[in-house]
The first five atom37 places (N, CA, C, CB, O) and aatype in JSON, in Angstrom:
{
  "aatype": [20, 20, 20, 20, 20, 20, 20, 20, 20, 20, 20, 20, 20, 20, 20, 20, 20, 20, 20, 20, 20, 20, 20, 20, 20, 20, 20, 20, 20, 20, 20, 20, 20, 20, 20, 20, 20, 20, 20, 20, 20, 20, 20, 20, 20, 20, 20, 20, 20, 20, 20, 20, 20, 20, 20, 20, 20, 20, 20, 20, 20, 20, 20, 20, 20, 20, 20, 20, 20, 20, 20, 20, 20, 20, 20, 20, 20, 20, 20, 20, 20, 20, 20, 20, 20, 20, 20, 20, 20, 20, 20, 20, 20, 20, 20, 20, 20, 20, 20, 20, 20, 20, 20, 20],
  "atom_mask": [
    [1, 1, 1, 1, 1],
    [1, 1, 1, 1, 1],
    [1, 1, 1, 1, 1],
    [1, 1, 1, 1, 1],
    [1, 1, 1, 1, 1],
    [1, 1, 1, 1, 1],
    [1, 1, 1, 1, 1],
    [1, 1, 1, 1, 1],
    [1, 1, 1, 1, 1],
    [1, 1, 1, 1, 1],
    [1, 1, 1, 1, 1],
    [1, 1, 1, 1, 1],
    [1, 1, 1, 1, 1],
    [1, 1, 1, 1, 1],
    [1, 1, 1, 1, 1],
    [1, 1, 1, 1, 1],
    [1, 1, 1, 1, 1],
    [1, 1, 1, 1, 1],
    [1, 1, 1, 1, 1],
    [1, 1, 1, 1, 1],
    [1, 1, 1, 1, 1],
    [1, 1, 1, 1, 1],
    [1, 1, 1, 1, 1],
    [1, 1, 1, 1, 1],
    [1, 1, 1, 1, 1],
    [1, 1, 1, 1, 1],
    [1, 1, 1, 1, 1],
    [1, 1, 1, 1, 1],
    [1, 1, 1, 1, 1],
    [1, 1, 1, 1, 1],
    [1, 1, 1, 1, 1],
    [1, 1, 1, 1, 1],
    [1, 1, 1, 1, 1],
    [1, 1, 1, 1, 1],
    [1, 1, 1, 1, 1],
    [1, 1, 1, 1, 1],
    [1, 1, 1, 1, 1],
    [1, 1, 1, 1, 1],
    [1, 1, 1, 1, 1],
    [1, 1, 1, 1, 1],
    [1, 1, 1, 1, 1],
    [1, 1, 1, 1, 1],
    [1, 1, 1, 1, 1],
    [1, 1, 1, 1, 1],
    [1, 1, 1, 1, 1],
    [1, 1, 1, 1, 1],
    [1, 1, 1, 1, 1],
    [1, 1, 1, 1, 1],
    [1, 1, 1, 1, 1],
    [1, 1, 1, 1, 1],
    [1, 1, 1, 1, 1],
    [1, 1, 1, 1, 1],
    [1, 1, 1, 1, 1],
    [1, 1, 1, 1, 1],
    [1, 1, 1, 1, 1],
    [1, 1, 1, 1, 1],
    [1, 1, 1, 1, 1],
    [1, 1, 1, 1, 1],
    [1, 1, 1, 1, 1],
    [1, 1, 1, 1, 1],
    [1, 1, 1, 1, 1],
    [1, 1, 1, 1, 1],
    [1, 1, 1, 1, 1],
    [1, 1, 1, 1, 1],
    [1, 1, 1, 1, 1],
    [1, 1, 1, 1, 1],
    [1, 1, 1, 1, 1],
    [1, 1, 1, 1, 1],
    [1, 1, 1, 1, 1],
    [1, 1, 1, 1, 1],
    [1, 1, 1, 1, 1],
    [1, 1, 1, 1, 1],
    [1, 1, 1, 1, 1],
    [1, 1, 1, 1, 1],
    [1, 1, 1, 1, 1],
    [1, 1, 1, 1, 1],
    [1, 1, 1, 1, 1],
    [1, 1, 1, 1, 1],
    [1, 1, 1, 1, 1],
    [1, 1, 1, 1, 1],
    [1, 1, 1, 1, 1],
    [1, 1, 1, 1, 1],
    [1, 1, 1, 1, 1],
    [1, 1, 1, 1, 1],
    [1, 1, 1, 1, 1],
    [1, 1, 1, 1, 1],
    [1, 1, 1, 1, 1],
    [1, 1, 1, 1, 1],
    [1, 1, 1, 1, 1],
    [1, 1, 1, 1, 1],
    [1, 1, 1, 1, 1],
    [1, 1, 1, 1, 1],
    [1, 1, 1, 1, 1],
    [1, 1, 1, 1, 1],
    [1, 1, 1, 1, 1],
    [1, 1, 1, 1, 1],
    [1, 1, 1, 1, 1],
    [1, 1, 1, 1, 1],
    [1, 1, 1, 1, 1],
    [1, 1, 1, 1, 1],
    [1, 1, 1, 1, 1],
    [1, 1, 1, 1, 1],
    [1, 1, 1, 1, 1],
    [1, 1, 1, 1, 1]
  ],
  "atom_positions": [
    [[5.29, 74.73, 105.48], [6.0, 75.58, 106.42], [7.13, 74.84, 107.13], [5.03, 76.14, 107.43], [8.22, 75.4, 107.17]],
    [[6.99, 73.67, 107.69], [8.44, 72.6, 108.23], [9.2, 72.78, 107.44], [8.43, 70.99, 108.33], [10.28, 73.32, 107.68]],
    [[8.75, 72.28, 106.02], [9.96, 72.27, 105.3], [10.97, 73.08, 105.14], [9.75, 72.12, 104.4], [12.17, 72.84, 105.07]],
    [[10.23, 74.33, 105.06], [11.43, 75.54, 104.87], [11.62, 75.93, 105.86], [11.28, 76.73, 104.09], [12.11, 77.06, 105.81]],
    [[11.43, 75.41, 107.2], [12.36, 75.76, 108.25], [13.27, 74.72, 108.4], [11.72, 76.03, 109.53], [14.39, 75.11, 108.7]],
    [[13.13, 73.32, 108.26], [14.22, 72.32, 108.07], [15.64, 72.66, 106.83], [13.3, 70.94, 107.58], [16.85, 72.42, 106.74]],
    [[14.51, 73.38, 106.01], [15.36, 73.76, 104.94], [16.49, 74.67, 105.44], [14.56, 74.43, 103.85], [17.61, 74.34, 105.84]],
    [[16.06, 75.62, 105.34], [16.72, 76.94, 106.69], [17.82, 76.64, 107.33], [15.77, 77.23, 108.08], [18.95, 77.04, 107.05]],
    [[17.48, 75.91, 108.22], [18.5, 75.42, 109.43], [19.33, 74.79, 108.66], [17.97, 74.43, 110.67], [20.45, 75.27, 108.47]],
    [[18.91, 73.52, 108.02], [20.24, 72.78, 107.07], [21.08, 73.74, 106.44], [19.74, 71.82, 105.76], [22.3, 73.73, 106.62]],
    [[20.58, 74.45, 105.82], [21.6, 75.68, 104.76], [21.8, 76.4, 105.67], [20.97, 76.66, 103.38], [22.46, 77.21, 105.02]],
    [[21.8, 76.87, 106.78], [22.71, 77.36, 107.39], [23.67, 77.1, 107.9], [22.46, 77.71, 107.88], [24.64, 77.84, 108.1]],
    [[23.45, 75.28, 108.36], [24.41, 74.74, 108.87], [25.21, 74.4, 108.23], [24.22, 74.02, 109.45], [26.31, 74.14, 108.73]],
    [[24.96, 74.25, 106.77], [26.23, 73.85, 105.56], [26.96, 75.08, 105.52], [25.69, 73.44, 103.82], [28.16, 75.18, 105.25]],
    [[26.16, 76.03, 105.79], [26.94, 77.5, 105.4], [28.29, 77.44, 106.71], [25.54, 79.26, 105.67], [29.48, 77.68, 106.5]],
    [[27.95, 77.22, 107.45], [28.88, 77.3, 108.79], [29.71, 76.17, 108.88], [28.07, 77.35, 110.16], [30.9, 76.27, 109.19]],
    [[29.36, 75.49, 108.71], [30.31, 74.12, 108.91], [31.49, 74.51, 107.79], [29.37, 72.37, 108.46], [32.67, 74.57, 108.13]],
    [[30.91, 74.85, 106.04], [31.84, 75.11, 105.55], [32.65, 76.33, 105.76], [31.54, 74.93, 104.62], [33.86, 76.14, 105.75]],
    [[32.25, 77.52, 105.94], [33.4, 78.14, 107.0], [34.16, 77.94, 107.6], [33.31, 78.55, 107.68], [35.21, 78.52, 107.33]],
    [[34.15, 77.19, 108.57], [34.37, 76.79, 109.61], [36.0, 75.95, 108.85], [32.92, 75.92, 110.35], [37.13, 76.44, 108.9]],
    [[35.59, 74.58, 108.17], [36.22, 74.21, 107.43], [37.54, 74.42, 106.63], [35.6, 74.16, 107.09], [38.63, 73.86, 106.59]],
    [[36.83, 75.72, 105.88], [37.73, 76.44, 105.33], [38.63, 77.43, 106.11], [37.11, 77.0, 104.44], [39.78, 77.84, 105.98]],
    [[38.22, 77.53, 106.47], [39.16, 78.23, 107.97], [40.21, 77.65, 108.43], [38.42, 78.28, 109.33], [41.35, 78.11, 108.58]],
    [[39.71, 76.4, 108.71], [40.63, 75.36, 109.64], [41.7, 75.19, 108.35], [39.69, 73.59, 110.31], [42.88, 75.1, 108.66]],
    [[41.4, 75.16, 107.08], [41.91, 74.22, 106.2], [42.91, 75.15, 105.99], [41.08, 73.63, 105.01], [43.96, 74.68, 105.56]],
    [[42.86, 76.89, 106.24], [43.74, 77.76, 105.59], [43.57, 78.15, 104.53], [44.71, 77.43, 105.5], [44.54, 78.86, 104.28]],
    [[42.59, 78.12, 103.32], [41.66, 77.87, 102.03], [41.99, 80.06, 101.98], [39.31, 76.82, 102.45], [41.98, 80.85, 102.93]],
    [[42.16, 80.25, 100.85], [41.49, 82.31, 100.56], [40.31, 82.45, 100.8], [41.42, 83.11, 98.9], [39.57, 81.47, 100.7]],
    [[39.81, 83.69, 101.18], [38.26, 84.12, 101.45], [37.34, 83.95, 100.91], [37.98, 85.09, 101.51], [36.2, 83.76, 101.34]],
    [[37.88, 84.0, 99.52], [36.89, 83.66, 98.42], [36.59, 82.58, 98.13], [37.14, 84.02, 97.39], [35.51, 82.18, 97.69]],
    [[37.86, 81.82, 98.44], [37.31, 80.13, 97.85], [36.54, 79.61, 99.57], [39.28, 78.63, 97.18], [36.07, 78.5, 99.34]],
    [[36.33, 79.88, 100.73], [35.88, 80.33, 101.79], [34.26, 80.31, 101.55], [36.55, 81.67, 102.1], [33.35, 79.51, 101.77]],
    [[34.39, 81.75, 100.92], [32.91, 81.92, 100.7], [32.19, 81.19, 99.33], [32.69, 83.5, 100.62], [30.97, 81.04, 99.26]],
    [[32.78, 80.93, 98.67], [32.5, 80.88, 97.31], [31.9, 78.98, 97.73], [34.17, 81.34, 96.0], [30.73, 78.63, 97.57]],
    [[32.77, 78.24, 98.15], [32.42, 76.67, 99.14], [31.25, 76.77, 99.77], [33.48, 76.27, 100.46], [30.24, 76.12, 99.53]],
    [[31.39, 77.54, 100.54], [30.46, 77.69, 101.52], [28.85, 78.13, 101.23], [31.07, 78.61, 102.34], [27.87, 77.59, 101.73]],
    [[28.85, 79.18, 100.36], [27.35, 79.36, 99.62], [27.11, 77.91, 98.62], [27.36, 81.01, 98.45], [25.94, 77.58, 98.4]],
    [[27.99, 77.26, 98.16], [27.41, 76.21, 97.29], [26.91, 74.98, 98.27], [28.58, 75.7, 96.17], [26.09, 74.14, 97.88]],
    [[27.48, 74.98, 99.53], [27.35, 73.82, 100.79], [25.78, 74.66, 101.1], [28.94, 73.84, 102.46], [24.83, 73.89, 101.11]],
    [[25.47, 76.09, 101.33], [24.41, 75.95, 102.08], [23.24, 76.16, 100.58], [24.41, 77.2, 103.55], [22.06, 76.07, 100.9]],
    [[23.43, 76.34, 99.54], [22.68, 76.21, 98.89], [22.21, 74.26, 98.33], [23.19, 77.26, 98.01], [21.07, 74.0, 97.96]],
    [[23.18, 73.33, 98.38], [22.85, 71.9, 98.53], [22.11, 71.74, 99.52], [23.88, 71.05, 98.67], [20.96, 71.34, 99.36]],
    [[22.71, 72.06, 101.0], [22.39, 71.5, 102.14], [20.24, 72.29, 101.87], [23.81, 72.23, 103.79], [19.2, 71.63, 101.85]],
    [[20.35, 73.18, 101.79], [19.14, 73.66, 101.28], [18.14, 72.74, 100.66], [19.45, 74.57, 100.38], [17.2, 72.24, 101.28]],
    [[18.45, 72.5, 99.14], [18.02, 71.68, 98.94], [17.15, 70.46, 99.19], [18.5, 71.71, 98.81], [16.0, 70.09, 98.96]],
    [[18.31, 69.99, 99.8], [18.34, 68.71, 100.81], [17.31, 68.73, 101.73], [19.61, 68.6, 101.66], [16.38, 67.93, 101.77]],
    [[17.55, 69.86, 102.61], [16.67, 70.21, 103.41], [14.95, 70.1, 103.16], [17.1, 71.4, 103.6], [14.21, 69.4, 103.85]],
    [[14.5, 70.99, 101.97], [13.35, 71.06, 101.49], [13.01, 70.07, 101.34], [13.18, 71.65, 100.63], [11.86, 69.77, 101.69]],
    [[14.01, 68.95, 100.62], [13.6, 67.32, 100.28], [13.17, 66.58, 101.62], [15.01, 66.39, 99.59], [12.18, 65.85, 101.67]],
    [[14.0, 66.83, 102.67], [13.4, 65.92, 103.88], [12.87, 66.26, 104.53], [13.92, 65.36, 104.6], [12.49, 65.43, 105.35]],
    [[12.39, 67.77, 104.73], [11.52, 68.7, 105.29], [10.17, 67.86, 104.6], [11.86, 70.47, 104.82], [9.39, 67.35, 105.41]],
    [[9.91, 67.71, 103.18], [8.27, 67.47, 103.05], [8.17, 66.19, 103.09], [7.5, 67.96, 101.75], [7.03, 65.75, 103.18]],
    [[9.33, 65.22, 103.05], [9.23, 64.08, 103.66], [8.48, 63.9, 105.16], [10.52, 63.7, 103.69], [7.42, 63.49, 105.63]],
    [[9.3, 64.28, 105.42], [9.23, 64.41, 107.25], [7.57, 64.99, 107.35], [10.69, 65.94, 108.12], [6.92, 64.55, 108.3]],
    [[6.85, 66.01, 106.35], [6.02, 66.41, 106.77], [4.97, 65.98, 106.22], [6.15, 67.4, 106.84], [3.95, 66.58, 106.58]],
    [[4.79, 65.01, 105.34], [3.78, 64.02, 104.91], [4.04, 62.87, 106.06], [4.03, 63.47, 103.22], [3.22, 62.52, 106.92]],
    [[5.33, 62.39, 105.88], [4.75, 61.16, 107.31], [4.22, 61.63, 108.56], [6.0, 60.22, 107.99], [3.34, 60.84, 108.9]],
    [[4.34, 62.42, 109.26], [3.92, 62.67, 110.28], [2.35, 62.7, 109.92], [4.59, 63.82, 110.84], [1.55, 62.14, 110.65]],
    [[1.91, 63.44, 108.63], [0.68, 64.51, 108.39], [0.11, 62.94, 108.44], [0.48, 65.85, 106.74], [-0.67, 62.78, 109.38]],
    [[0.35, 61.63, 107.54], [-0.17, 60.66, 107.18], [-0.33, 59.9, 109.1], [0.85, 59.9, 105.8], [-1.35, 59.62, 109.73]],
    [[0.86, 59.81, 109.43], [0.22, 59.13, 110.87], [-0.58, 59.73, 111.94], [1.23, 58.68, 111.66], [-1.17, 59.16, 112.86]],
    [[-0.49, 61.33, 111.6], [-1.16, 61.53, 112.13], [-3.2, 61.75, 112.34], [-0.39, 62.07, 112.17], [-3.96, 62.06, 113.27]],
    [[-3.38, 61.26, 110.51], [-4.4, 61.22, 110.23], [-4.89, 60.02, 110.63], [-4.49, 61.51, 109.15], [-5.91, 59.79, 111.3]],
    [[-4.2, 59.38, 110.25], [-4.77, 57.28, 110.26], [-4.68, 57.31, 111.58], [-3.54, 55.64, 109.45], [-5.56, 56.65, 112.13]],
    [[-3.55, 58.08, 112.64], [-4.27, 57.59, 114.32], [-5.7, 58.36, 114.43], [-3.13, 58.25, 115.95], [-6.6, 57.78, 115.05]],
    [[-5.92, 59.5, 113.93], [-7.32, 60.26, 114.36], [-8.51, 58.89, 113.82], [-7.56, 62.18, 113.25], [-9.5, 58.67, 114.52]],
    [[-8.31, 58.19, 112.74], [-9.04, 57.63, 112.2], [-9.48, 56.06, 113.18], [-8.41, 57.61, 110.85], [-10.57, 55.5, 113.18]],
    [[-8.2, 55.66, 113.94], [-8.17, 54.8, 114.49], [-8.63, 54.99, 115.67], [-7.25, 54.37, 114.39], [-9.03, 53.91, 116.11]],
    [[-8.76, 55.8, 116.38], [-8.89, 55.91, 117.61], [-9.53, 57.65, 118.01], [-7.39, 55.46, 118.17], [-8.88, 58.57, 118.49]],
    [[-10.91, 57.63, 117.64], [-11.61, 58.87, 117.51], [-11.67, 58.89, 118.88], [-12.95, 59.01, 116.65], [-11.43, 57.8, 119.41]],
    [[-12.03, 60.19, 119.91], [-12.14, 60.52, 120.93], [-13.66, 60.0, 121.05], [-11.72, 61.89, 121.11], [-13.48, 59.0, 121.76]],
    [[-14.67, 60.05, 120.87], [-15.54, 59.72, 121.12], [-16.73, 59.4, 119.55], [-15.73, 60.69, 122.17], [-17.23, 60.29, 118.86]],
    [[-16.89, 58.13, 119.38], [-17.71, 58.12, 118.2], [-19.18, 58.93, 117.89], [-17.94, 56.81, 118.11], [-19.6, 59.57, 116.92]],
    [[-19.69, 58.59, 119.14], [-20.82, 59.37, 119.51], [-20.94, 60.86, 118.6], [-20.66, 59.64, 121.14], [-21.39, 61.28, 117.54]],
    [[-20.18, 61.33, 119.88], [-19.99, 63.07, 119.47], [-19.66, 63.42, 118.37], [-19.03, 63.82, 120.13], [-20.15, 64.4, 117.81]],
    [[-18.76, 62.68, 117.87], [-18.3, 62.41, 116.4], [-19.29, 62.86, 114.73], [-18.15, 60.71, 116.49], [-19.18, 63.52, 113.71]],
    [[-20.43, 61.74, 115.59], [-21.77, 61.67, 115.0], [-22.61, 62.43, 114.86], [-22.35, 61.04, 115.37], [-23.19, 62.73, 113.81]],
    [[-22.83, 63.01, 116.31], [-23.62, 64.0, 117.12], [-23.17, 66.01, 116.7], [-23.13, 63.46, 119.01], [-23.89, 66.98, 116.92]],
    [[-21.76, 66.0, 116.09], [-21.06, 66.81, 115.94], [-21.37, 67.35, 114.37], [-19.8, 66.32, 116.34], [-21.54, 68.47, 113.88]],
    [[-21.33, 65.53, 113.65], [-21.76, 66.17, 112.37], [-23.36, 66.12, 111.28], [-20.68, 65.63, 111.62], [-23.66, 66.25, 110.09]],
    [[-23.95, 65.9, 112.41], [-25.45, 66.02, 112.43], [-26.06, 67.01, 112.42], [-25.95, 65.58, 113.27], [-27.06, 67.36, 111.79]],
    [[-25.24, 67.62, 113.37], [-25.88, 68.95, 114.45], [-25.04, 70.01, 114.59], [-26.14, 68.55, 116.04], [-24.99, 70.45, 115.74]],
    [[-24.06, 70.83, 113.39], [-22.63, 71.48, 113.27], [-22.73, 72.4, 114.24], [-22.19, 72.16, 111.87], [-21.83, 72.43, 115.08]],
    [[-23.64, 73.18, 114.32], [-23.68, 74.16, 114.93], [-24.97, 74.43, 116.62], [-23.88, 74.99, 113.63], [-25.8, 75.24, 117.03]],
    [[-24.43, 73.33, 116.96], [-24.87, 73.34, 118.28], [-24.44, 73.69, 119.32], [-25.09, 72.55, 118.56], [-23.22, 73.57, 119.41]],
    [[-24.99, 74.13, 120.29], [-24.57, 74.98, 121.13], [-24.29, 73.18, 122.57], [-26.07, 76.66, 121.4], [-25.05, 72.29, 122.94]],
    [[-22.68, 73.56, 122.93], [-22.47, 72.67, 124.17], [-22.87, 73.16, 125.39], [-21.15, 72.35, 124.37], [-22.54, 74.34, 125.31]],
    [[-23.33, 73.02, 126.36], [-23.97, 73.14, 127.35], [-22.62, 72.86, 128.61], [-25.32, 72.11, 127.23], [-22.23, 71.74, 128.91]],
    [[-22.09, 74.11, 129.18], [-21.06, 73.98, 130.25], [-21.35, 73.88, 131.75], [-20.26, 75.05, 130.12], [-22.05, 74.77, 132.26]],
    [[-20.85, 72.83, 132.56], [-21.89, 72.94, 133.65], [-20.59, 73.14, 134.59], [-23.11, 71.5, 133.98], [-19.56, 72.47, 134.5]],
    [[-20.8, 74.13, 135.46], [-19.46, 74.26, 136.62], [-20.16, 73.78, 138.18], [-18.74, 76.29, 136.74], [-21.32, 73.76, 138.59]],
    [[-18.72, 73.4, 138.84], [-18.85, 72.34, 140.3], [-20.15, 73.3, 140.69], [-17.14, 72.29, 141.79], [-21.18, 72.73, 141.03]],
    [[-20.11, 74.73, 140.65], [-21.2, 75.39, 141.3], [-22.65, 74.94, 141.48], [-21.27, 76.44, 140.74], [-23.41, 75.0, 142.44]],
    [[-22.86, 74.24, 139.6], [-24.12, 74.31, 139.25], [-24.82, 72.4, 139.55], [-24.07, 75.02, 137.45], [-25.92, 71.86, 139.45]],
    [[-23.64, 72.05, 139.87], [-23.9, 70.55, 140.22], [-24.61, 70.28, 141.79], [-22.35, 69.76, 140.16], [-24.63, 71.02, 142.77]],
    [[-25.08, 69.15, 141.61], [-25.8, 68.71, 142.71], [-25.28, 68.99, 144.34], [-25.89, 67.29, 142.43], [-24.11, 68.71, 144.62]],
    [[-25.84, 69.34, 145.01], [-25.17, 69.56, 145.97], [-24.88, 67.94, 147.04], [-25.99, 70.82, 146.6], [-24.03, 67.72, 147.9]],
    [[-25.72, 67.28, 146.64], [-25.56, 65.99, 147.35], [-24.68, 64.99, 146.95], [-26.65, 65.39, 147.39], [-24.23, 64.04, 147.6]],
    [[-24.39, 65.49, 145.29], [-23.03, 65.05, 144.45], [-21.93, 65.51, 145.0], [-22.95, 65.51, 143.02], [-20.95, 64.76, 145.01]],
    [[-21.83, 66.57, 145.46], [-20.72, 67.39, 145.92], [-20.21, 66.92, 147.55], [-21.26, 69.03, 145.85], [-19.0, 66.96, 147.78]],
    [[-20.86, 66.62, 148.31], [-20.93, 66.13, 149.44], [-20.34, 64.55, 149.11], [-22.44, 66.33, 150.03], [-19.54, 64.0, 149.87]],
    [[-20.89, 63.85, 147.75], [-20.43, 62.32, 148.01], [-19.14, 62.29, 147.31], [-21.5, 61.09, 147.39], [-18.37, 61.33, 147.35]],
    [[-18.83, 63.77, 146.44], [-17.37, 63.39, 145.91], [-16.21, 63.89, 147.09], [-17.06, 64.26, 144.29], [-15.03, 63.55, 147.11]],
    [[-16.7, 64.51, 147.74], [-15.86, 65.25, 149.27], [-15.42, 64.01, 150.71], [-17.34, 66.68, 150.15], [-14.87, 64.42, 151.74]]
  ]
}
């Protein structure tokens, strides 16, 4: 899914820039448009290429940090022991009242 929105944006922006271009340059409509779809169909390209670049490195660092630095090993453990266990939520209400007094 990145990719083809990196993709996207690039080919659009080739599309416009070469407009733009051709405009400035004084170029016919056709050779205008005719530039300009071949710029956003490269830039496209392009796009898709560094779009799944971009989206394997991230995907890769973002695995090897989960791997490096788990939130809690325990639970980790405890999580895949026991998949479907129920967590137990405790609110300020249900806490000690003499706890509550020493965090005040």
């Amino acid at each position: 899914m990145p990719a083809k929105v990196i993709a996207g944006s690039l080919a659009l922006t080739g599309f416009a820039v070469a407009i733009l271009a051709g405009l400035a340059a004084g170029n016919a409509a056709s050779t205008i448009l005719w530039t300009a779809l071949v710029a956003g169909f490269v830039c496209w390209v392009l796009g898709v290429i560094v779009g799944a670049v971009a989206y394997k490195a991230v995907t890769e660092h973002v695995e090897n940090y989960k791997a490096e630095n788990p939130i809690n090993p325990k639970l980790d453990a405890d999580a895949e022991a026991n998949p479907g266990a129920a967590i137990e939520i405790v609110e300020d209400s249900q806490a000690d009242p003499k706890q509550q007094a020493d965090a005040a």
